[in-house]
N, C-alpha and C positions, 0 to 999 in steps of 0.2 A: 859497673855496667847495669846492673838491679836496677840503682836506682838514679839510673842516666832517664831524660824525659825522652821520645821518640825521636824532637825534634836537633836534640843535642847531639844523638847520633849520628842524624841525616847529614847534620853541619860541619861534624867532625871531617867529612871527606868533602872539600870544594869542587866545583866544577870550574871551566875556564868560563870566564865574563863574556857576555853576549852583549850585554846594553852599559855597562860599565867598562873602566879601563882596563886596559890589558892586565896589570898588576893589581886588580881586586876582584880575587876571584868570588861567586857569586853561591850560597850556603845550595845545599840541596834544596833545603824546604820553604825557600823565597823560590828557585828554578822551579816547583811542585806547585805552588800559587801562582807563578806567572803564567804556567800553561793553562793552569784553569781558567784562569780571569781570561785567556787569550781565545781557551775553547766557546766560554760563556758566549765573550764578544760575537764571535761567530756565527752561534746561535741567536744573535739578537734578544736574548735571555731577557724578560723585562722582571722576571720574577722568579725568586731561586731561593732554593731550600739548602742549608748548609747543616746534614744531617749526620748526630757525632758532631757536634762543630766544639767541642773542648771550648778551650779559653778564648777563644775568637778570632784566633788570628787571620781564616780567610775571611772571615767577618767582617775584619777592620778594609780589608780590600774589597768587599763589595760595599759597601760604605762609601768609598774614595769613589765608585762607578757610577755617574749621574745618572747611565743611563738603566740604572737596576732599581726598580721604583718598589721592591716588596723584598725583603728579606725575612725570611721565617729558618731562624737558629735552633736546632734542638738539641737535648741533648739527653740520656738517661740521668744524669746526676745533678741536682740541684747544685751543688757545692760548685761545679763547674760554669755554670748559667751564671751565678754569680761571682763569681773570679772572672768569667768574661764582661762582666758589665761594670767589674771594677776596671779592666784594664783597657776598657773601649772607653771609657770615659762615660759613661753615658749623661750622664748628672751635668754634665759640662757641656754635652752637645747641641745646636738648636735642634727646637722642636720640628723641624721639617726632616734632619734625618733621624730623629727619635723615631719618630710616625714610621719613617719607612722600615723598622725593624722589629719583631717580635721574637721575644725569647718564651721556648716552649720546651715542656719537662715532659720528654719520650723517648719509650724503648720502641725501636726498629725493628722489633721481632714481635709487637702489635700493630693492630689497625689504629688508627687514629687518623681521622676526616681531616683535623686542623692541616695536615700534611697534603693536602692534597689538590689539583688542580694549578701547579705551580710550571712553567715555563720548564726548569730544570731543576733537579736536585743533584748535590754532590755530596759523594762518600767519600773524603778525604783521608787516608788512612784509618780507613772505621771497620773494614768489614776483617781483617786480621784478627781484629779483640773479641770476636763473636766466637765462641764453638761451635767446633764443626756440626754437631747435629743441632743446631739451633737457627743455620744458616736458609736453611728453608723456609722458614720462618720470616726472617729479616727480606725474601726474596719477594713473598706476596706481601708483604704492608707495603714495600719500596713499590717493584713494577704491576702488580694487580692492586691493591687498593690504595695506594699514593697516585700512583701512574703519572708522574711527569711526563713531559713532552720528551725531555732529553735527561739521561742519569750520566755522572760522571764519576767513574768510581778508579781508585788510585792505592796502589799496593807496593810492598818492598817486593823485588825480587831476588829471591834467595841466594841464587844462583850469583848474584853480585856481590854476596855477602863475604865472600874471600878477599873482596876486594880492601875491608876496613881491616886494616893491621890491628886496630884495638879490639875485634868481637874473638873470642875464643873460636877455632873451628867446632865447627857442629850448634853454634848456640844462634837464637833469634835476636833480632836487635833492642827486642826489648821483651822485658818479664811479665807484661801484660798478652803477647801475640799470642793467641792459641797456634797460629800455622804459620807459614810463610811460603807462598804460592814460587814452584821455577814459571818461565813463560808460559811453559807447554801447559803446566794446569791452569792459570790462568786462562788461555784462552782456551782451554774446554770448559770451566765453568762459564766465561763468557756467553760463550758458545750457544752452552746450554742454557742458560737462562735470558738469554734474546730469542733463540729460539719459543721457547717455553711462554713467553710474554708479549709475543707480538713487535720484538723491537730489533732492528739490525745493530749491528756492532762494530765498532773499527776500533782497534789497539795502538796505541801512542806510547813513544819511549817519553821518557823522563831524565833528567840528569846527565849526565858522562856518560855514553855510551861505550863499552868494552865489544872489541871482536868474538871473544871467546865468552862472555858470561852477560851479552847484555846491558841494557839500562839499569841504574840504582835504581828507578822506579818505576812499575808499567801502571801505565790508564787506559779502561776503556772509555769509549767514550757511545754511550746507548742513544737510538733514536728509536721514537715510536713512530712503525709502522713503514718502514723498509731501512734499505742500507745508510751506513753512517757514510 
């Protein structure tokens, strides 16, 4: 479990297929990217910040999205910037979607301009790896000085975590998470940082939904300047 990657967990437990056949069920963390891309769509997003964006994988789907004309990928770790540009191909791509993507080496818990003025940025399971007193931090680069139009931020919820017969009780799904949010603190911090930043909020399940414990995965999904 150590050293299981996030995404191997998520996929460890299938959900039932929604766009596929009945008999291929469809991984958590493909269902986790399709709502994004679905929420993006929505927003008519022409330019999106994939912050925390690891090895690229919802990279590689806004990529595939004609209509997303600016991609700005960040990420604190070099080593990861590039294991994503190996595994996006990039060397192999034409140069029309070259241009629409920049890979940029930042911590979310600074300011940094390059970040900013984008349609949407998403925090795709990023903000769990953050310590909790550090989270503050990550709160004003993101919604005060990044300030997207729309943020979409996307977390495990703990409370589901009974759910995977392979995680020990009591343990996080993976050895990087500093916390792991139930609903209810989720949407207090929500809450309180749409509040706090001028942007409304609305909460979205993710994955299998459970009567008693919830979505495997919740997202808010942020608007500047009233309700989502």
């Amino acid at each position: 479990m150590d050293d299981a990657e996030p995404e191997d967990i998520d996929n460890a437990l299938a959900a039932p297929a929604v766009l596929e056949a009945p008999d291929r069920p469809v991984p958590l963390a493909e269902q986790r990217r399709g709502t994004i891309m679905a929420v993006l769509r929505s927003l008519d997003a022409r330019t999106v910040g994939d912050f925390g964006c690891g090895e690229g994988a919802l990279v590689r789907d806004l990529l595939a999205e004609k209509s997303v004309e600016r991609i700005v990928a960040a990420d604190v770790s070099a080593r990861m910037l590039r294991v994503a540009a190996r595994k996006l191909r990039l060397e192999r791509r034409p140069e029309h979607e070259r241009s629409r993507l920049e890979l940029v080496q930042s911590s979310l818990t600074y300011r940094d301009d390059r970040l900013a003025g984008l349609d949407a940025a998403v925090l795709m399971e990023v903000v769990e790896h953050v310590d909790p007193p550090r989270l503050g931090a990550l709160e004003r680069a993101v919604f005060e000085f990044a300030a997207p139009r729309a943020v979409v931020v996307t977390t495990p919820n703990r409370e589901y975590n009974v759910r995977f017969e392979s995680l020990p009780a009591g343990k996080l799904r993976h050895r990087d998470h500093r916390f792991e949010w139930t609903r209810t603190e989720f949407r207090a911090w929500a809450d309180r940082v749409a509040s706090s930043h001028g942007y409304g909020v609305r909460l979205l399940p993710v994955g299998s939904g459970d009567p008693e414990v919830g979505p495997a995965t919740q997202l808010a999904l942020f608007t500047k300047g009233g309700a989502a």
